[in-house]
Backbone as CSV, one residue per row, in Angstrom:
resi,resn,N_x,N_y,N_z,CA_x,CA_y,CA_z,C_x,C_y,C_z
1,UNK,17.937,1.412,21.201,19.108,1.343,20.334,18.653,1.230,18.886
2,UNK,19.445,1.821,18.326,19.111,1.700,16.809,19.315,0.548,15.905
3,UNK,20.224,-0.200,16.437,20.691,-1.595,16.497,21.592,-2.431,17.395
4,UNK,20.697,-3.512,17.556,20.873,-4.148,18.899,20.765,-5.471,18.771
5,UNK,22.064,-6.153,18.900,22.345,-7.237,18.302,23.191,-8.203,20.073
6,UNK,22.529,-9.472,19.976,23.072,-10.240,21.487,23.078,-11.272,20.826
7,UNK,24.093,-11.998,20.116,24.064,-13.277,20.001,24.850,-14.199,21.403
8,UNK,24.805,-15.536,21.133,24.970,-16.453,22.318,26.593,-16.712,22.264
9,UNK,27.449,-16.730,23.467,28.580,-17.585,23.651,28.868,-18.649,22.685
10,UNK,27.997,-19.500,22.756,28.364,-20.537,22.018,27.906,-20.956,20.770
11,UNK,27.541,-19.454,20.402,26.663,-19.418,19.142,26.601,-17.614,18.693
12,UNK,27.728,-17.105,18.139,27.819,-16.064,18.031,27.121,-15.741,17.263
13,UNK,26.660,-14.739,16.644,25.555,-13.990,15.168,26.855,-13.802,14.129
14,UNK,27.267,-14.121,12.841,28.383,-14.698,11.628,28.344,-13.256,11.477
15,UNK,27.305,-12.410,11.080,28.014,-11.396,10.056,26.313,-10.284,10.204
16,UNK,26.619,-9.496,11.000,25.542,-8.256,10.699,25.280,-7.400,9.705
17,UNK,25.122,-6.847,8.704,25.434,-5.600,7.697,24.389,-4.514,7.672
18,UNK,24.508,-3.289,7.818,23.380,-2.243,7.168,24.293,-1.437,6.032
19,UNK,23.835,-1.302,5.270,23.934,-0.144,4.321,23.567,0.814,3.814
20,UNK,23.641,2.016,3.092,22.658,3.012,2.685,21.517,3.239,3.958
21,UNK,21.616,3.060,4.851,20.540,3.462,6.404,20.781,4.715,6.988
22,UNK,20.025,5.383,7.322,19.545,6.488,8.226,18.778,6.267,9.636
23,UNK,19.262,6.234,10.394,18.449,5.819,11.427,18.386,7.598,12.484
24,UNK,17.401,7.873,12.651,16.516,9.044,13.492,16.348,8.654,14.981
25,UNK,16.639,9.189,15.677,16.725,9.266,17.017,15.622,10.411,17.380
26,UNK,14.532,10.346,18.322,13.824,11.237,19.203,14.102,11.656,20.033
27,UNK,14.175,13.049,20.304,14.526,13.549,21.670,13.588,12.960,23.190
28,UNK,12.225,12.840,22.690,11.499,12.247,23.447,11.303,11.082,23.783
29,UNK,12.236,10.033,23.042,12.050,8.194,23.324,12.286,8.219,24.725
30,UNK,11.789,7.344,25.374,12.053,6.785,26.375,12.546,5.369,26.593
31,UNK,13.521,5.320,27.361,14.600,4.140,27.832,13.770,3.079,27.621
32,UNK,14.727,1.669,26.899,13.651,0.570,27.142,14.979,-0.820,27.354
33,UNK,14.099,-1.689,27.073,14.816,-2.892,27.445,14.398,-4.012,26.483
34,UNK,14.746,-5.000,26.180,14.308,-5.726,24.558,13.303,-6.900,25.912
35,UNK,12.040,-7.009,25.023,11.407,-7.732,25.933,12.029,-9.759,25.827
36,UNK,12.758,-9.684,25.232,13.084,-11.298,24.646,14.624,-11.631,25.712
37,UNK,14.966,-10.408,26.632,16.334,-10.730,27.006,16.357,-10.199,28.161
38,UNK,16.126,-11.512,29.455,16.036,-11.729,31.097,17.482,-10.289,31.206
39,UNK,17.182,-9.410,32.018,18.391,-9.134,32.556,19.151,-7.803,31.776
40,UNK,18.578,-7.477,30.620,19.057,-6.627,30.008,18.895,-5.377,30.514
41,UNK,19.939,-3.646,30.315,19.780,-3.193,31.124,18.793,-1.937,30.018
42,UNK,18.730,-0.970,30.689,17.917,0.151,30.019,18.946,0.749,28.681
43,UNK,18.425,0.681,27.540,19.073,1.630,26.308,17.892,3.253,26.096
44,UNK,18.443,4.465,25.733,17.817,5.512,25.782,18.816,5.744,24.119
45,UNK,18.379,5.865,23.077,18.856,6.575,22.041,20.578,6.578,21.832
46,UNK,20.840,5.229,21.707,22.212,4.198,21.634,21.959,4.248,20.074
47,UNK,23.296,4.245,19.063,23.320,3.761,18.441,23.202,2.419,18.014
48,UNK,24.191,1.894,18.613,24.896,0.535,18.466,24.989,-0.197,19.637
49,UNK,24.344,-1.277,19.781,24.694,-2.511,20.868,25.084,-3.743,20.279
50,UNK,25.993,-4.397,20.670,25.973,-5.725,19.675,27.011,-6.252,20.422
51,UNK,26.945,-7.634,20.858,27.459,-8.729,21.809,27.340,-9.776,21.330
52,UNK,28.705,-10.869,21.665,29.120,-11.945,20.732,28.805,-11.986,18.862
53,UNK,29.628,-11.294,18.598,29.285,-10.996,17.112,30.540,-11.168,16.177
54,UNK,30.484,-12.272,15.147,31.916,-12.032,14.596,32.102,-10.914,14.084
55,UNK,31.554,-10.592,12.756,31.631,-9.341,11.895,30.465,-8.516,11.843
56,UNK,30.826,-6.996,12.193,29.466,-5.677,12.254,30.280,-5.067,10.627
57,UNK,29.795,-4.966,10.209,29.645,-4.037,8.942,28.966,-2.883,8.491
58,UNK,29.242,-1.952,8.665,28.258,-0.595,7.763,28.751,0.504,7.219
59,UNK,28.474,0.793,6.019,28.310,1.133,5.290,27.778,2.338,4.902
60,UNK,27.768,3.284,4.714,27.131,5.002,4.941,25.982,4.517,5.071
61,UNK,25.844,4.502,6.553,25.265,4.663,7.714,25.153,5.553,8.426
62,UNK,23.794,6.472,8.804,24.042,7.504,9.635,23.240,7.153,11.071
63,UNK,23.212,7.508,12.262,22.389,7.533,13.040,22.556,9.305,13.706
64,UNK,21.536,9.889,13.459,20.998,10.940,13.797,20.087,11.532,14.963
65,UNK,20.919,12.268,15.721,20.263,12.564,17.125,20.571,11.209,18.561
66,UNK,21.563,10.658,18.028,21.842,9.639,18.722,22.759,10.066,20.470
67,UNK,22.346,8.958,21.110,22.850,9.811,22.756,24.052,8.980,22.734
68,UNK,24.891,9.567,23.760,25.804,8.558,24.660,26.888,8.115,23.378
69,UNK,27.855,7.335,23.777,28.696,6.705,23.166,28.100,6.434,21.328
70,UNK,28.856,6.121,20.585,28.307,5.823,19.276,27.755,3.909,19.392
71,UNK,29.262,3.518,19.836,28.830,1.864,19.664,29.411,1.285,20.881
72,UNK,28.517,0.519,21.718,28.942,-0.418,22.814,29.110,-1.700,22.137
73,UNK,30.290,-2.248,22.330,30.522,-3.346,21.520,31.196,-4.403,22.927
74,UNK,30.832,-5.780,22.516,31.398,-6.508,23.504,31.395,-7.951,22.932
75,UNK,32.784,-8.575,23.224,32.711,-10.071,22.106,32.387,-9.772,20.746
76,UNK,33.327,-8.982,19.860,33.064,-8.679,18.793,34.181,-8.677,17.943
77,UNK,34.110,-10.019,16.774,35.417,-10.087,16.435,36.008,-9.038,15.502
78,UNK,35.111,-8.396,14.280,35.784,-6.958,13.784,34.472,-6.464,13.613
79,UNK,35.163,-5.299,13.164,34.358,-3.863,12.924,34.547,-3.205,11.350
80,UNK,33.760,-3.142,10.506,34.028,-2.538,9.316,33.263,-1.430,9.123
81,UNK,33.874,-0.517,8.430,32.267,0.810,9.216,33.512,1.902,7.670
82,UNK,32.435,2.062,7.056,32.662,2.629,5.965,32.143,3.951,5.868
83,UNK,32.183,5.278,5.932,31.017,6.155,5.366,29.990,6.366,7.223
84,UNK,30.595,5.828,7.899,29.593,5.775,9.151,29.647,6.762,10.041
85,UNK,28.481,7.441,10.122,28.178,9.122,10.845,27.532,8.544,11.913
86,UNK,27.205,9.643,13.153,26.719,9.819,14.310,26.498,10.789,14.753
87,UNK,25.256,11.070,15.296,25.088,12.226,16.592,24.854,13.411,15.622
């Protein structure tokens, strides 16, 4: 994932932001899993993951060559997305 954000239940992550970012996707990456998180499942060229999160923010933002859905979002109190490309 190009960004991949898991904060806790009882301890959400306040406020994410990117701005002015380009993020490049490989046709050739291969699927992975964040080594810090028991249980997590395989991501392959995801934009966006982000769980228990109050505020995601971005800002002309592109992610380029990106697979699958743009953003899996879950427990996420808003979304601000300005200028924000995909795929």
């Amino acid at each position: 994932a190009g960004v991949y954000i898991y904060g806790l239940p009882e301890s959400p992550v306040g406020l994410f932001s990117l701005e002015d970012a380009k993020i490049c996707f490989s046709p050739a990456a291969k699927a992975g899993s964040p080594a810090m998180l028991d249980g997590a499942g395989l991501l392959q060229g995801q934009a966006v993951f982000a769980v228990n999160v109050d505020c995601l923010r971005f800002e002309n933002t592109e992610f380029e060559k990106a697979q699958g859905e743009l953003m899996e979002l879950e427990n996420v109190g808003s979304l601000e997305a300005s200028g924000l490309k995909g795929k």
